[in-house]
N, C-alpha and C positions, 0 to 999 in steps of 0.2 A: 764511783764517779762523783765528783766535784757539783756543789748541788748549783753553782753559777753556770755547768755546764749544761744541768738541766733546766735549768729556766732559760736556757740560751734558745734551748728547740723551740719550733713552730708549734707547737700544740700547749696547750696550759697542763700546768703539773695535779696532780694529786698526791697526798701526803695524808701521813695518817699519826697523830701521838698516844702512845701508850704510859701506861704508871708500872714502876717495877711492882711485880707483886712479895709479897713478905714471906711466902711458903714455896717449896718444890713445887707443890697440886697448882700452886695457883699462877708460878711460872707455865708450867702444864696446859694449862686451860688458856693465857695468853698467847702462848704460839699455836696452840688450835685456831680462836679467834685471828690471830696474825696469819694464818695458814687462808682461811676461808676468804682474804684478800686480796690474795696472789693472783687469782683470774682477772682484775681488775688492774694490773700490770701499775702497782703505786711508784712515784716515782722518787720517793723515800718513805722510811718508817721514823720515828723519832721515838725516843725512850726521856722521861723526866729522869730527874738525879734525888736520888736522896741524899740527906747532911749528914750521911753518917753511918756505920755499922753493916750489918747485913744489907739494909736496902743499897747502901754504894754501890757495894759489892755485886748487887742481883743486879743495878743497872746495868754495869761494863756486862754481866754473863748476858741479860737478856739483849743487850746491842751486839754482840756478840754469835749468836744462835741466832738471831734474825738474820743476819749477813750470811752466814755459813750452810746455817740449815734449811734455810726458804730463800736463800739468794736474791735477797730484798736488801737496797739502799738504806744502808742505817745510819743515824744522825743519832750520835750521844749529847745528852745535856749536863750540862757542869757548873755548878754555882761556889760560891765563896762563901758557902754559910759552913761551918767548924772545922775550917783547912788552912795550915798556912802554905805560902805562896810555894813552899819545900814541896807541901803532899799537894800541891794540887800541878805541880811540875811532873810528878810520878805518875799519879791518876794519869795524867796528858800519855805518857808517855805511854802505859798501858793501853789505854787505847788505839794510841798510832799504832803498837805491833801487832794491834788485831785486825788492822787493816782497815781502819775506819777511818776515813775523809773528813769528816763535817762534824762539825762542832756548836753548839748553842750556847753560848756563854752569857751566862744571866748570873747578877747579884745574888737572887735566895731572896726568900720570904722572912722575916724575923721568925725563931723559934717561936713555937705554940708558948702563949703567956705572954710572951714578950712583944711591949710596944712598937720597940725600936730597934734595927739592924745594929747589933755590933760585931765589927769584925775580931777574929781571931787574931790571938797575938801572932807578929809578924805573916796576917794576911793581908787579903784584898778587902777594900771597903766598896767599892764600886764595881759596875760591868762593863763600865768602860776598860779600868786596869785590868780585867780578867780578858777582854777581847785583846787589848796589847799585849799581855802576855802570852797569849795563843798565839796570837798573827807574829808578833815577833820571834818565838824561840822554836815553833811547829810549822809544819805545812799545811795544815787543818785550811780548810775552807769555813771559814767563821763566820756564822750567825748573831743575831740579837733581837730581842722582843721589843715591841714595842707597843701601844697603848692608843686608841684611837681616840677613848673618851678620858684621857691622862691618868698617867699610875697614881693610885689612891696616897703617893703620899706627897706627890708633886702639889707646889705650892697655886699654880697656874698649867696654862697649857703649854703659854711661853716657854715657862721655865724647866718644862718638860720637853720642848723640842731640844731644846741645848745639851738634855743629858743624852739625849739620843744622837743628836749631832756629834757627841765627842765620842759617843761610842761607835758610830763608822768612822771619823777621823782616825779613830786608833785600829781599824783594820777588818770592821763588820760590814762583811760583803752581799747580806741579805738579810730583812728582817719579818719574822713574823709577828701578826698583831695578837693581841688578848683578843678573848673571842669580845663579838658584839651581836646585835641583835636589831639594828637600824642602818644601812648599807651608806645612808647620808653622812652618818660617825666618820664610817669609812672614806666618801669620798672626801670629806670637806681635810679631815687630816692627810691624806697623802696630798692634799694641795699645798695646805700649811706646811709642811717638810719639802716639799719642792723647796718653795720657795725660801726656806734657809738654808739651799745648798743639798740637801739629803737626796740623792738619787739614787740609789741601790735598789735592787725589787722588794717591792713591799707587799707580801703575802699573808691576805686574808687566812686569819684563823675562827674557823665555824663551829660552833657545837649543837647537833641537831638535841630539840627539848625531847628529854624520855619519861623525865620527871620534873614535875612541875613543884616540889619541895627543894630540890635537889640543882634545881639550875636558880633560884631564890639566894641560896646559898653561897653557890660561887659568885653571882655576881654582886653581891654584896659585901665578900671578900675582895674582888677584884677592882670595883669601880664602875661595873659595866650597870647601862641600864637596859631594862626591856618596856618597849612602847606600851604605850596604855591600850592600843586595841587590842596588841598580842598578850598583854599580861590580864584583859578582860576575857576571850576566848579560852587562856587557859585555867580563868577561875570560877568561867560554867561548866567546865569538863573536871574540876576536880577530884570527884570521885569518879572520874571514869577514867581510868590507865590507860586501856587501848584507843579511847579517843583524845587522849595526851598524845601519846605517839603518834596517831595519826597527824596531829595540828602539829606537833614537833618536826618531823618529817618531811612533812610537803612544806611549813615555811621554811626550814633551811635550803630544799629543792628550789624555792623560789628566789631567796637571798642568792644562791649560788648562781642561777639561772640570770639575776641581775647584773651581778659582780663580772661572770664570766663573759659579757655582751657587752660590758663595758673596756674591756681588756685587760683583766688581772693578772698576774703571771703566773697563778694559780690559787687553791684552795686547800689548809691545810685544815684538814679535820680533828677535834678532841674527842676521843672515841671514847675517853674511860674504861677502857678495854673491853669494850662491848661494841658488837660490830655491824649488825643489823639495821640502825639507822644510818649508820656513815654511808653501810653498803650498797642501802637504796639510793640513798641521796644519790651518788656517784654512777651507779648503774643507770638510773633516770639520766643522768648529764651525757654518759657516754651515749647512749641514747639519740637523745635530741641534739648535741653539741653543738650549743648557741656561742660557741666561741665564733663557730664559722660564718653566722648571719651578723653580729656586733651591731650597733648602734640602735639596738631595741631594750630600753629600761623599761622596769617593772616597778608599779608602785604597791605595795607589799600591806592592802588595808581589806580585802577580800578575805573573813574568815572563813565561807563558806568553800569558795575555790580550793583553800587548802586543805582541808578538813577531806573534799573529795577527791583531792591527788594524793594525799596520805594514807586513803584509803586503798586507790589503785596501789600505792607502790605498797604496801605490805601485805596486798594479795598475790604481788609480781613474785 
């Protein structure tokens, strides 16, 4: 199914992203993880891409065997980092005959070392070309990322709505964000995109905190920030892991709990293929399902509140 088909239903979606892993065991152990989701009825699974080699290759098998083996909606990711526009025509192709729908068509991060994206001879430089070549020469239902607190190498915000503007122009029919951690990031940019024209659903992407080194990292690579109350709470709990996870936990329960009150079209999770926090989070939501009450916002500066539903949900 068509993922515009599933954001079309009356209930908000859930979604989950995986990383290929680099070994057989460690494909193994993701479709365990990918397995222990299925009671929780996702309404796609997504896989990143690697730039190359074995990892390519383990993306399409594990989009692949998620669709087949666990009969879960899978959404392959495709970037323009060391293909020219020949292999990345093949790749496509490979995927349509495995039966796969949906497509995420994103740039690529520059090579590890490397300041600056350069494209492959006779590739893509951009994600907008890579969504026009999908949308034109495939039936893929085409995605694209987008950046609530601006991609770290946009010059402004401005000039960041425009790259994303040209990338629904050329045929991106839903987008989801880089994760964030202040749900105001979120609102204030889907207003900003409205209003230059960008209507397509724009799908929160969450990553519940498991590690307080470890989510430092990404969003320092990504551009995201995290508030000062929640980056104070997780720097008393430092040496304490289990009460990382528990503040990790119930604040993303609570950002969701926000997000989904206010009418999202849903909530795409970064699981790091570890599945434990996504799983509460989401268990907690089906739960309560504050989609159905709406117009109850949360102000998200209670660390103690979290602290004590993070603890309820990883004894649930």
């Amino acid at each position: 199914m068509k993922i515009t088909d599933i954001l079309a239903k009356d209930r908000p979606s859930f979604s989950f992203e995986f990383f290929p892993p680099k070994s057989d065991e460690g494909v193994a152990a993701l479709m365990e993880t990918a397995s222990t989701l299925v009671p929780l009825q996702p309404a796609f699974v997504s896989v990143t891409y690697g730039a190359g080699g074995s990892t390519r290759t383990r993306t399409i098998e594990v989009v692949k065997a998620l669709k087949r083996d666990l009969g879960l909606e899978a959404m392959a990711h495709l970037t323009c980092v060391a293909a020219s526009t020949n292999e990345l025509r093949n790749v496509l192709g490979e995927i349509r005959d495995a039966g796969i729908e949906n497509v995420l068509a994103l740039r690529g991060d520059p090579p590890r070392g490397s300041s600056a994206f350069i494209p492959q001879c006779d590739g893509l430089a951009h994600a907008s070309q890579l969504v026009d070549l999908v949308s034109s020469e495939f039936q893929f239902c085409v995605g694209g990322a987008c950046y609530p607190e601006k991609h770290i190498e946009a010059v402004d915000l401005a000039s960041d709505l425009e790259f994303l503007r040209a990338k629904v122009e050329a045929g991106a029919r839903f987008l989801i964000t880089q994760l964030f951690f202040d749900n105001e990031k979120y609102y204030g940019f889907v207003e900003r995109a409205r209003r230059v024209g960008i209507e397509v659903p724009i799908i929160p992407g969450i990553m519940p905190i498991t590690n307080a080194d470890q989510v430092e990292r990404f969003t320092t690579m990504c551009g995201a920030t995290i508030p000062e109350r929640l980056k104070a709470e997780l720097e008393s709990r430092k040496n304490q892991p289990e009460a990382i996870l528990d503040l990790g936990v119930a604040y993303a329960t609570l950002q969701c709990v926000d997000l989904l009150s206010a009418g999202v079209p849903g909530i795409h999770f970064y699981t790091l293929n570890k599945s434990p926090a996504s799983r509460a989070v989401v268990s907690a939501l089906l739960a309560a399902r504050p989609w159905e009450r709406g117009g109850g916002r949360l102000y998200l500066d209670s660390g103690d509140c979290a602290v004590a539903l993070g603890a309820q949900l990883r004894e649930s």
